[in-house]
FIDREN-843388 format. One line per 4 residues: number of its first residue (from 1); for each residue x, y, z of N, C-alpha, C, O, CB. Coordinates in pm, whole numbers, plus 32768, in hexadecimal, padded with zeros to 4 digits. Glycine has a CB too. Example, Ala and Ser with C-alpha at 12.3 -4.5 7.8 and 13.67 -1.06 7.14 Angstrom:
REM residues 2
1> 8527 7DC7 830C 84CE 7E3E 830C 8528 7EB6 830C 8590 7EB4 834E 846B 7E41 8389 ~ 8505 7F1F 82C4 8557 7F96 82CA 850A 8003 8313 853D 8072 8324 8580 7FC4 823C
***
This chain:
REM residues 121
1> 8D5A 424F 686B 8CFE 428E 680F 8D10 4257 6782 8CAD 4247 673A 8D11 4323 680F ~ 8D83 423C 675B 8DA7 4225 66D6 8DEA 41C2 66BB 8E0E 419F 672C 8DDF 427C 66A4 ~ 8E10 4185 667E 8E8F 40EB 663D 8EA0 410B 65D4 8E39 40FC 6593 8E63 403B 662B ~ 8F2B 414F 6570 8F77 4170 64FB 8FD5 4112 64DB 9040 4114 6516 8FB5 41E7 6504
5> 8FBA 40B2 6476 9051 4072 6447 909A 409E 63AF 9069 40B3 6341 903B 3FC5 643C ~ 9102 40A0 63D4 9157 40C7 6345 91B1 4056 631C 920B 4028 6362 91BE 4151 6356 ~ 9195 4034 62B0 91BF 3FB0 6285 922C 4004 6239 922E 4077 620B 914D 3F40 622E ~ 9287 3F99 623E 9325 3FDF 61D0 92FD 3F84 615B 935E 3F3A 6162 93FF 3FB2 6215
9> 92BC 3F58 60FE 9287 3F47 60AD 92BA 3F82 6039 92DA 3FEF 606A 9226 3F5A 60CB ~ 92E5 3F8C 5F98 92E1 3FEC 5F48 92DB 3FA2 5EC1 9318 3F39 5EAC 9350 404B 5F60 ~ 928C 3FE2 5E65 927A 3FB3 5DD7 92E9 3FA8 5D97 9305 4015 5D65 922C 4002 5D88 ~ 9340 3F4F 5D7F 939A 3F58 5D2F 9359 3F95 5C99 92E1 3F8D 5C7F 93DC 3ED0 5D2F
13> 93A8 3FC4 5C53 9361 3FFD 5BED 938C 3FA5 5B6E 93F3 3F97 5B2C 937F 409B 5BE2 ~ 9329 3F7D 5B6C 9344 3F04 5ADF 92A8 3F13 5A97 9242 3F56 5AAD 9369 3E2C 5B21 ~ 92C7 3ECB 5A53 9227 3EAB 59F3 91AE 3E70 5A3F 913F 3E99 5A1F 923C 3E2E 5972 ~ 91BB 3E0D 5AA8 91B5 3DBD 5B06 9188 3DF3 5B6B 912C 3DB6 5BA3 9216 3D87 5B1C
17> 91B5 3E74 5BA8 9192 3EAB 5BEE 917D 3E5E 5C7A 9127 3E7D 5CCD 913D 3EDE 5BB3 ~ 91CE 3E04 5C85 91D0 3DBA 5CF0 91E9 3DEB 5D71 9221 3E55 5D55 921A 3D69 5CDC ~ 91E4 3DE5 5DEF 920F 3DEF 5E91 928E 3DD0 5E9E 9298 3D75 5E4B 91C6 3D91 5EF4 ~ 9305 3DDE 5ED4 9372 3DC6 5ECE 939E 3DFA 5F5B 934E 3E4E 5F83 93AA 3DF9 5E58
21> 93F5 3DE5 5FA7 9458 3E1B 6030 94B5 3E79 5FED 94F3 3E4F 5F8B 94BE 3D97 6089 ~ 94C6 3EF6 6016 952A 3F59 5FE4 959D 3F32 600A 9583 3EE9 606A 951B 3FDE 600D ~ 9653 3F34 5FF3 9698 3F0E 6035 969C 3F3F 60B7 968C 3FB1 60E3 96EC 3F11 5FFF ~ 96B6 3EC6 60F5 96F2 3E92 619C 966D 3ED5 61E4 966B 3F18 624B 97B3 3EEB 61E5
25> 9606 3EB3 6196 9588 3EE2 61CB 95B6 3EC8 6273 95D0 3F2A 62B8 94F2 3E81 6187 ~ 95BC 3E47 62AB 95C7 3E38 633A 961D 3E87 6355 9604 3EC0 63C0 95E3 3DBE 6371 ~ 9676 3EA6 6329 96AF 3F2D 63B3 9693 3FA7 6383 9697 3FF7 63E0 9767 3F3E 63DE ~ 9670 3FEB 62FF 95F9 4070 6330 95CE 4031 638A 95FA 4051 63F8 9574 40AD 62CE
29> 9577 3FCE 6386 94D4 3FEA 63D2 9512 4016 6467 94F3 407C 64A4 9451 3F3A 63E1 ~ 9567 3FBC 648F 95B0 3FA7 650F 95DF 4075 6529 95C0 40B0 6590 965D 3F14 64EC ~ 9624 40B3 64BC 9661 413F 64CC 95DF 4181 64F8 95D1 41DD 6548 96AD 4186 643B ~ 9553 411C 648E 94EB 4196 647F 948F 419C 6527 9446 41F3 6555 946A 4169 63DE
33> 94B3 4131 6553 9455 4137 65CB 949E 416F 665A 9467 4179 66C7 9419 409C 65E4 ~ 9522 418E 663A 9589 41D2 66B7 955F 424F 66A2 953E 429E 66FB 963C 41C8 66AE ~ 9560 426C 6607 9540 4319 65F6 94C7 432D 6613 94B3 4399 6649 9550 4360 6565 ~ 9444 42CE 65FC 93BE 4317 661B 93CA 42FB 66CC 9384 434F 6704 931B 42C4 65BC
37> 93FF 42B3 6719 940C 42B1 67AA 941E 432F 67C6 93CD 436C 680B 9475 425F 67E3 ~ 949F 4372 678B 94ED 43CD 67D1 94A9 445D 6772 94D2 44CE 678F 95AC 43A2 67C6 ~ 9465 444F 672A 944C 44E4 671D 9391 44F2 6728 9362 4559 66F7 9499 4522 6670 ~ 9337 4497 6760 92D0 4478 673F 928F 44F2 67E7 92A1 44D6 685D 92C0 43B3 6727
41> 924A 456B 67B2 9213 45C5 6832 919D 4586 687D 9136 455B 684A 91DB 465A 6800 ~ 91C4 4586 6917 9146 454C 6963 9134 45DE 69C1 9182 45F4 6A1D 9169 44A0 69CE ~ 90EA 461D 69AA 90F3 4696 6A17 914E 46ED 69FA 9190 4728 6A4F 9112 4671 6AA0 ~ 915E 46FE 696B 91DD 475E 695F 9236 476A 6970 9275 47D4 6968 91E9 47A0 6977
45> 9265 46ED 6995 930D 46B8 699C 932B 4639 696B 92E3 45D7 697F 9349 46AC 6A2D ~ 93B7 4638 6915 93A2 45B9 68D5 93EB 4553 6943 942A 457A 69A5 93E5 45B4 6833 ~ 93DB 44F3 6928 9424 4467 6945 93CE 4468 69B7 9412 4467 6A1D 94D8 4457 695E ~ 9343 446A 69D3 9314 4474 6A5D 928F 440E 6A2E 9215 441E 6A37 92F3 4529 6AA2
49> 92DF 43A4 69FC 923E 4333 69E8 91F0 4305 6A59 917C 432E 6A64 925C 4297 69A8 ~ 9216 42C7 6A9D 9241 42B5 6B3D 9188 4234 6B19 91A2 41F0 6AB6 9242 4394 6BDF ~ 9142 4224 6B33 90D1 41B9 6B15 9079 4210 6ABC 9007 41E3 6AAC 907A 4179 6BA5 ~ 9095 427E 6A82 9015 4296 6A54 905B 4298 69B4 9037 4306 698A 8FBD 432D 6A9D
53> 9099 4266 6960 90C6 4241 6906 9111 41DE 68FB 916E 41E1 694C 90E9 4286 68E1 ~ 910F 417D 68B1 9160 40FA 6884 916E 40F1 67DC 9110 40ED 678D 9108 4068 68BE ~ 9206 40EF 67BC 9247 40BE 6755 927C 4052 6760 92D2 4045 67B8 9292 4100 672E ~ 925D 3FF0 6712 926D 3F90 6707 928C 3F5D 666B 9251 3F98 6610 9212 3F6A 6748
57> 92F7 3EDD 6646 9303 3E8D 65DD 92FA 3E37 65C3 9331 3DDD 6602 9337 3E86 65BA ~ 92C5 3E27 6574 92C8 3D55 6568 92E6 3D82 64B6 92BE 3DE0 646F 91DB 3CC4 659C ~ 933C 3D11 649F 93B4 3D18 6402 9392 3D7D 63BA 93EC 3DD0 63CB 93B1 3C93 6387 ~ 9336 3DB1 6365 9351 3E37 6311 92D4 3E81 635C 9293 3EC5 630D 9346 3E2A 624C
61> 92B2 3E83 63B7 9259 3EB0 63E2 9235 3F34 645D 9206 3EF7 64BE 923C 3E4C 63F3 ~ 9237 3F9D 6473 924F 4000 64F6 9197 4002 6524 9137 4039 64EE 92A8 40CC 64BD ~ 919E 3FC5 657B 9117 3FDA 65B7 9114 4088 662F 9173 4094 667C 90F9 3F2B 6620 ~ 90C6 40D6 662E 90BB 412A 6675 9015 4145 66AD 8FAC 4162 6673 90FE 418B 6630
65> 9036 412D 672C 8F80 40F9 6745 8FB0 4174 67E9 900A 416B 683C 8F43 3FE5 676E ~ 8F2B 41EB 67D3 8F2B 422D 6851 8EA7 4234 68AA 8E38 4224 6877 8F55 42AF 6836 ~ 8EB1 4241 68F6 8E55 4257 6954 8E05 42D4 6951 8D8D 42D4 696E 8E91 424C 69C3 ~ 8E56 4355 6926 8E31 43D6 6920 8E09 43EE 68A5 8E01 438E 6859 8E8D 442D 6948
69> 8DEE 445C 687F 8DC6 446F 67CC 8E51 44A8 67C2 8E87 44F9 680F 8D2A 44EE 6788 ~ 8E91 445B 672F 8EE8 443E 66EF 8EC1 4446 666B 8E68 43F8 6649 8F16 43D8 6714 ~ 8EFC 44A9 6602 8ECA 44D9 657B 8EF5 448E 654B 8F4F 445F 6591 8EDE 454D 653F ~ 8EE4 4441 64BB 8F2F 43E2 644F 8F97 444F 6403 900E 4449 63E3 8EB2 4391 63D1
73> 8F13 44D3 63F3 8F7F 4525 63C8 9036 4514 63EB 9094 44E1 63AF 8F4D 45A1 63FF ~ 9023 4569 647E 90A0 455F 64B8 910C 44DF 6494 9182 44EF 6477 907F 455F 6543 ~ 90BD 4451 649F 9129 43F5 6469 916F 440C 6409 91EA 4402 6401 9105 438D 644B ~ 90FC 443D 6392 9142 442C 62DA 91B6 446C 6316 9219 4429 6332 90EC 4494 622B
77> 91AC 4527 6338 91FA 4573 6353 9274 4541 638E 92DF 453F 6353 91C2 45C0 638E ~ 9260 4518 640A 92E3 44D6 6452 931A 446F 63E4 9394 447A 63D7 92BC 447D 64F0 ~ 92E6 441B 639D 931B 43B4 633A 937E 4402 62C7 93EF 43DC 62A7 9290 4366 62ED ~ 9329 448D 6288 9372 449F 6219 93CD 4505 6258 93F2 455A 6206 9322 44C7 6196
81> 940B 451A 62FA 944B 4560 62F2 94D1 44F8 630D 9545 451B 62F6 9421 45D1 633D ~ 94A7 446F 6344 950F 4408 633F 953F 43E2 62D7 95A5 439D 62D8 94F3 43A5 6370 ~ 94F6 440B 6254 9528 43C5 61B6 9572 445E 61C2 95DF 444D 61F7 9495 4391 610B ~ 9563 44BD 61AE 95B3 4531 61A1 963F 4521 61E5 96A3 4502 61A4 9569 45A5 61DC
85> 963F 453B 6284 96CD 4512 62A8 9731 4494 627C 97AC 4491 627D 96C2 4506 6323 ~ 96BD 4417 624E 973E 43C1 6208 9740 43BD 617C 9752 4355 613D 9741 4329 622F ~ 9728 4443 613D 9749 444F 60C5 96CB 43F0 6061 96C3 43FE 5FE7 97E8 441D 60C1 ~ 9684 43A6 60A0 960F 4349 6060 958B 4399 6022 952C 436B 5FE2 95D4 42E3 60DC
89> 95A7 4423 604A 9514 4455 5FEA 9504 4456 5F77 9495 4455 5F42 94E9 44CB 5FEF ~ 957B 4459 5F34 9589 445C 5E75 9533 43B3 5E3E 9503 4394 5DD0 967D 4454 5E32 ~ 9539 4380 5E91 9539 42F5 5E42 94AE 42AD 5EA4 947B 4252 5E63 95F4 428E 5E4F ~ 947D 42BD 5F05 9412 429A 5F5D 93C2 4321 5F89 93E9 438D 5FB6 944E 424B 5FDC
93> 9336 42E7 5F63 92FC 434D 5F98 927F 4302 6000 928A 4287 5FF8 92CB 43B3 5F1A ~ 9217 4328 6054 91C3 4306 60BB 9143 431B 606D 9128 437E 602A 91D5 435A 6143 ~ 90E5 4297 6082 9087 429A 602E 8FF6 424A 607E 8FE2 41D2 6070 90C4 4253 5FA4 ~ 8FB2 428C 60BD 8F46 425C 60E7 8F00 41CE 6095 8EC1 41D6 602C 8EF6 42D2 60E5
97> 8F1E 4139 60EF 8ED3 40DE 6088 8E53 40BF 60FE 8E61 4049 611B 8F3E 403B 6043 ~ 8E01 40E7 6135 8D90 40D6 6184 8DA2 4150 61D0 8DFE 41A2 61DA 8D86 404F 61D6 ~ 8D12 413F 6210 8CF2 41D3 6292 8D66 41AB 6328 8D7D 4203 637B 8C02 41CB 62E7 ~ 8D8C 4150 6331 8E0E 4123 638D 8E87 410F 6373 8EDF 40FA 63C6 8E05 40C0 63BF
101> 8E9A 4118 62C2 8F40 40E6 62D4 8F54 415C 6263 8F09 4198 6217 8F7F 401B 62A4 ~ 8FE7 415C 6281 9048 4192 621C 90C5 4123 61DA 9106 40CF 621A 9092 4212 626E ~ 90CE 4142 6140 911F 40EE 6104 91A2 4156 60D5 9198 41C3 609D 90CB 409D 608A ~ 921A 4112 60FE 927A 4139 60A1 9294 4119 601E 92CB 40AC 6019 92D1 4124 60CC
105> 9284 414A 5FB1 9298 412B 5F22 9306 416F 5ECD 931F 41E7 5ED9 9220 4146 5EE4 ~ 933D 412C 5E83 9379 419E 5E11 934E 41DC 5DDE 92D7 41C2 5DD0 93AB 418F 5DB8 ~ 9383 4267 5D95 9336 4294 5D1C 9323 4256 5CAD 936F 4204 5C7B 935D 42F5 5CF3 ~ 92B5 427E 5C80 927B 4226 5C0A 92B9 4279 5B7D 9277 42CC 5B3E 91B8 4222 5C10
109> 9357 4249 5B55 9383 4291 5AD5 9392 4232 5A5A 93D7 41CE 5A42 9410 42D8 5AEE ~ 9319 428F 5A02 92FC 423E 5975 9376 423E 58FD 93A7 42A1 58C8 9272 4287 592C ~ 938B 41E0 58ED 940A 41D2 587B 93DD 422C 57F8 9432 4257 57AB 9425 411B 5843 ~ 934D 4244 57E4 9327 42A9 579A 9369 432A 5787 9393 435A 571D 92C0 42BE 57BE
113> 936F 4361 5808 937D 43D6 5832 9409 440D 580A 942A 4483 5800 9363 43D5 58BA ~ 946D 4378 57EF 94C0 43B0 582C 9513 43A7 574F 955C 43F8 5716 9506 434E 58E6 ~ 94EB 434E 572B 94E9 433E 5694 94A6 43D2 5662 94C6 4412 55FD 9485 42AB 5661 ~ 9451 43EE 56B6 9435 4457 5636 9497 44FD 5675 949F 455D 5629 934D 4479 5623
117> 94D0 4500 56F4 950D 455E 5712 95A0 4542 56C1 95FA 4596 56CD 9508 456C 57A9 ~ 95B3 44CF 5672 964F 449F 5638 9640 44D5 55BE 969C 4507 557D 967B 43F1 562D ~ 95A4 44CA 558D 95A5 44FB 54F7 9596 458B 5510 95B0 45CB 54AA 952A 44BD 548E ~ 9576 45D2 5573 9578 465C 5586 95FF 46A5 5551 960F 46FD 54FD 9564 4674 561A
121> 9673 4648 55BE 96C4 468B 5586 9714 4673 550A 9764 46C8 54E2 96FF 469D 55D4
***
């Protein structure tokens, strides 16, 4: 029914605003696609992909392509609960860049913000 990819992708936060690999992007991606295997519901039980779901990687890339209807929702969810358990939600967050993919990015923190909270105190 559906094909979802989540690219580990993230804005480094510079002026530049360039694309960048988060560290050891390849083995998240590698952690990130054992965890969406093993907790991903087919019938209300997880780890039960069996042909009607495929996760798949190619280098920063988690392809998830199902046969059944499969929400994007549910991915973000399963994604930001994998940045949560490895401590990665403070600093990456999940960011829709098309109607098929999700990007991992940093937060976007302005050196502004942080100069004028210095003269605060």
């Amino acid at each position: 029914m559906g094909s979802w990819t989540l690219q580990t992708l993230a804005a480094f936060p510079s002026a530049a605003y360039t694309r960048v690999l988060f560290p050891s992007a390849s083995m998240c991606s590698i952690q990130q696609e054992i965890f969406l295997k093993e907790r991903i519901k087919v019938n209300g039980k997880t780890g039960n992909l069996g042909n009607t779901v495929q996760v798949g990687r190619m280098k920063n890339k988690i392809n998830v392509t199902s046969e059944k209807q499969f929400s994007k929702r549910y991915l973000k969810y399963l994604t930001k609960k994998y940045l949560k358990k490895n401590n990665l939600r403070d600093w990456l967050r999940v960011v829709a860049s098309d109607k098929e993919t999700y990007e991992l990015r940093y937060f976007q923190i302005s050196q502004d913000d942080e100069e004028e909270s210095e003269a605060d105190e």
